[in-house]
Structure formats: structure tokens, C-alpha cells
Backbone as a chain_set.jsonl record, in Angstrom:
{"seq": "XXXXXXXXXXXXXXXXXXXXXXXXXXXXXXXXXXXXXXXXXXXXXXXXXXXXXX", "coords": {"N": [[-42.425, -19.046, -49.028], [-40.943, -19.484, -46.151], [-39.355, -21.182, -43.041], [-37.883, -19.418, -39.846], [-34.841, -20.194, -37.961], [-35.213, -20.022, -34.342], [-33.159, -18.317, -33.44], [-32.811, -16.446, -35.735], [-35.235, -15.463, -35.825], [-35.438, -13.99, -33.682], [-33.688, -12.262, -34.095], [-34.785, -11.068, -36.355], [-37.08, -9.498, -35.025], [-35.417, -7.924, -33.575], [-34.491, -6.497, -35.26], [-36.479, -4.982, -36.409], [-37.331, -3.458, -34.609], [-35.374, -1.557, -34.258], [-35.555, -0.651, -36.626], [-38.111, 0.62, -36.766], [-37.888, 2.292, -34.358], [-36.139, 3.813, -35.715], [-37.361, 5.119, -37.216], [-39.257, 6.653, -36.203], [-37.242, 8.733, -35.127], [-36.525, 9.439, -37.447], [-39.337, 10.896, -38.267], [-39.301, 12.522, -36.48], [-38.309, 14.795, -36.711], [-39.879, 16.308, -38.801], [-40.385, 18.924, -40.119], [-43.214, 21.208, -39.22], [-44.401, 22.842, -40.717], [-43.962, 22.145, -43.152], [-44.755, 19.517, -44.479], [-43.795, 16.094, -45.284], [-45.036, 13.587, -45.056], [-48.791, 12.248, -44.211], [-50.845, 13.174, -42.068], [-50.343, 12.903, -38.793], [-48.794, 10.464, -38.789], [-46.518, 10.347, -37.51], [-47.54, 9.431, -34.941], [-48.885, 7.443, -35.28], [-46.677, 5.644, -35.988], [-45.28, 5.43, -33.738], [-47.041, 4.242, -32.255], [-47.261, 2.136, -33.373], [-44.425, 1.069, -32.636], [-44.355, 0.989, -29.611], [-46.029, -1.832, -29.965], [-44.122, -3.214, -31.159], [-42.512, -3.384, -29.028], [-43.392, -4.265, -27.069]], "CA": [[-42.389, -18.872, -47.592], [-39.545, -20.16, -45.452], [-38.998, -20.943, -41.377], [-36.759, -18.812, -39.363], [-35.019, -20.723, -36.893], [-35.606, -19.021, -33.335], [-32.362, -17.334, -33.443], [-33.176, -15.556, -36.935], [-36.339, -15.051, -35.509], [-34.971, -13.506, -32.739], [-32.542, -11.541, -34.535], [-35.668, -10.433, -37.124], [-37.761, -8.719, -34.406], [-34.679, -6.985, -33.304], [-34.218, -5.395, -36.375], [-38.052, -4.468, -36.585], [-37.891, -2.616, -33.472], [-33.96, -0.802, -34.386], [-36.147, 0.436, -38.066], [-39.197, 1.406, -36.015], [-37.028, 3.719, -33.993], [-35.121, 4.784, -36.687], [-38.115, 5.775, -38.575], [-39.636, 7.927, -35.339], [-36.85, 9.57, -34.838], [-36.737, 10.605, -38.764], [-39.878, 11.876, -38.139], [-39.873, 13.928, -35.379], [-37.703, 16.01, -36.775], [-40.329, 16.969, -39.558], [-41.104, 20.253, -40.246], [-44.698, 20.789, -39.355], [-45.418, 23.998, -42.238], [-43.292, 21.224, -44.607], [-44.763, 18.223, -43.771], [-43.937, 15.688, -46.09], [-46.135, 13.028, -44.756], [-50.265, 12.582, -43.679], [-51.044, 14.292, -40.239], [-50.66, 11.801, -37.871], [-47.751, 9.219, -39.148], [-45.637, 9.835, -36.408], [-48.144, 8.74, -33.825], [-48.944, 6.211, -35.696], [-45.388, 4.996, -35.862], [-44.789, 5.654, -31.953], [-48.307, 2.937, -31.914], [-46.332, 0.664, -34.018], [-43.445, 1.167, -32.074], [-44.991, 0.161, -28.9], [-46.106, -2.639, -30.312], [-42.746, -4.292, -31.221], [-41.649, -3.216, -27.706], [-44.345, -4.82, -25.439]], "C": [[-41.355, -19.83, -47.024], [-39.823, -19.932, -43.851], [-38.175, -20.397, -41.184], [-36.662, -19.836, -37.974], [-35.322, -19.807, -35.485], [-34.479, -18.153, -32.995], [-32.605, -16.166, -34.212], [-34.723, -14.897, -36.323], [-36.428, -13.952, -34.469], [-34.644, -11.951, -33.424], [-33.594, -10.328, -35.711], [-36.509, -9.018, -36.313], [-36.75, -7.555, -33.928], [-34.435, -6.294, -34.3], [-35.211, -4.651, -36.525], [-37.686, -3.573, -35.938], [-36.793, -1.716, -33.6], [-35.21, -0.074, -35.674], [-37.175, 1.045, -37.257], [-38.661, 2.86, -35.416], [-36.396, 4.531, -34.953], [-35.961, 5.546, -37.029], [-38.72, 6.597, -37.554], [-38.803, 8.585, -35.161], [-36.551, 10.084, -35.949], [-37.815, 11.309, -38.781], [-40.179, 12.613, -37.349], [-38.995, 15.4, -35.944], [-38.182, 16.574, -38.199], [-40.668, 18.088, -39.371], [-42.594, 20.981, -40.253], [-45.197, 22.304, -40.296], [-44.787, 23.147, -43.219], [-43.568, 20.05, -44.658], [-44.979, 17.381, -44.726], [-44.598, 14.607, -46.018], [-47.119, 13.292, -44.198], [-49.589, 12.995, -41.986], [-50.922, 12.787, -39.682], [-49.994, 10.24, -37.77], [-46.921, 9.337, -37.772], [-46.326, 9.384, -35.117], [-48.557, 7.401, -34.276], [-47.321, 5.086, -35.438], [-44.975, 5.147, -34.345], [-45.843, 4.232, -31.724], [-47.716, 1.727, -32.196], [-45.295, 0.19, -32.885], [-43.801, 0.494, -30.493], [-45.337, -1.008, -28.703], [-45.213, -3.476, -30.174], [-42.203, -4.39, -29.802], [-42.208, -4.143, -26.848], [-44.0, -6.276, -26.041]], "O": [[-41.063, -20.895, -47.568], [-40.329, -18.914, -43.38], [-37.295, -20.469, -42.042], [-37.561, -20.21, -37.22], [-35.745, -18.685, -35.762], [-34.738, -17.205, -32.253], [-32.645, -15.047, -33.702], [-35.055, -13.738, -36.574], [-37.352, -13.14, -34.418], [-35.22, -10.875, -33.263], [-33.311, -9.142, -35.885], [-36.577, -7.879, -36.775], [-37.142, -6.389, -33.878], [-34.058, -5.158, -34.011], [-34.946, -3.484, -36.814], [-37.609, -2.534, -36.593], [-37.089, -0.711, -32.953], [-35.646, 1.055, -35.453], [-36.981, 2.247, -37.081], [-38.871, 4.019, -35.776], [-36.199, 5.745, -34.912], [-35.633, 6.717, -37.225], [-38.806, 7.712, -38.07], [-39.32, 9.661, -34.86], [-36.23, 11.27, -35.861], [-37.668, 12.439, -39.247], [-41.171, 13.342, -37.363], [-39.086, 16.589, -35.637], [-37.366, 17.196, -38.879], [-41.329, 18.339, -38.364], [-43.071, 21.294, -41.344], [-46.378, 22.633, -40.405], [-45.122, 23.461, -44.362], [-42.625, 19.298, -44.904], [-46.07, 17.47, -45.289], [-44.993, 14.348, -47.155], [-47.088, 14.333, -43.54], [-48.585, 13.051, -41.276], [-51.392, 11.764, -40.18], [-50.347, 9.262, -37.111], [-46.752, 8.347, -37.06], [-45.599, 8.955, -34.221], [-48.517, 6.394, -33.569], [-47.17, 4.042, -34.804], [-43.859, 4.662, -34.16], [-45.429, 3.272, -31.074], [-47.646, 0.668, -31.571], [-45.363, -0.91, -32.338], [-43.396, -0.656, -30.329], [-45.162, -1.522, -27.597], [-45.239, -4.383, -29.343], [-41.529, -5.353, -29.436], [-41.57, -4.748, -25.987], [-44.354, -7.292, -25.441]]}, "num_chains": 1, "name": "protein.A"}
């Protein structure tokens, strides 16, 4: 385990919240008769997503 100073720390959450998005907007554009993940990941990931935001 290692400290981040508060820049890196900074700079960490911003990346969180850039993959978060990334990863809702890969799944919205699933195919819902092809759906290669469980029911209910992309709300989940919108919950997440929220999260990092607030």
C-alpha cells in the first residue's frame, strides 16, 4: 500500500469517473436479445456512476 499525494489523488478519481462513463456508454449500446451481461449491469453502473459524481 502506498499514499497518493492530493494531486494523484485528485487525478485518480478523475480517471474513475472518465472509466465509469466509458463503461455506461459501452453498455447502452447492448443488444437486449444479445445481452452479454446479467440483467441489470447497466443500472448498476449508472448507481456507480453517480456515486463518483456526487
Amino acid at each position: 500500500m502506498f499514499d497518493l499525494t492530493p494531486e494523484e489523488h485528485t487525478h485518480l478519481r478523475e480517471c474513475r469517473r472518465l472509466l465509469a462513463l466509458t463503461w455506461l456508454f459501452i453498455l447502452s449500446f447492448e443488444d437486449p436479445a444479445h445481452r452479454r451481461n446479467p440483467p441489470g449491469t447497466a443500472e448498476r453502473q449508472a448507481g456507480r456512476l453517480r456515486e463518483l459524481l456526487g
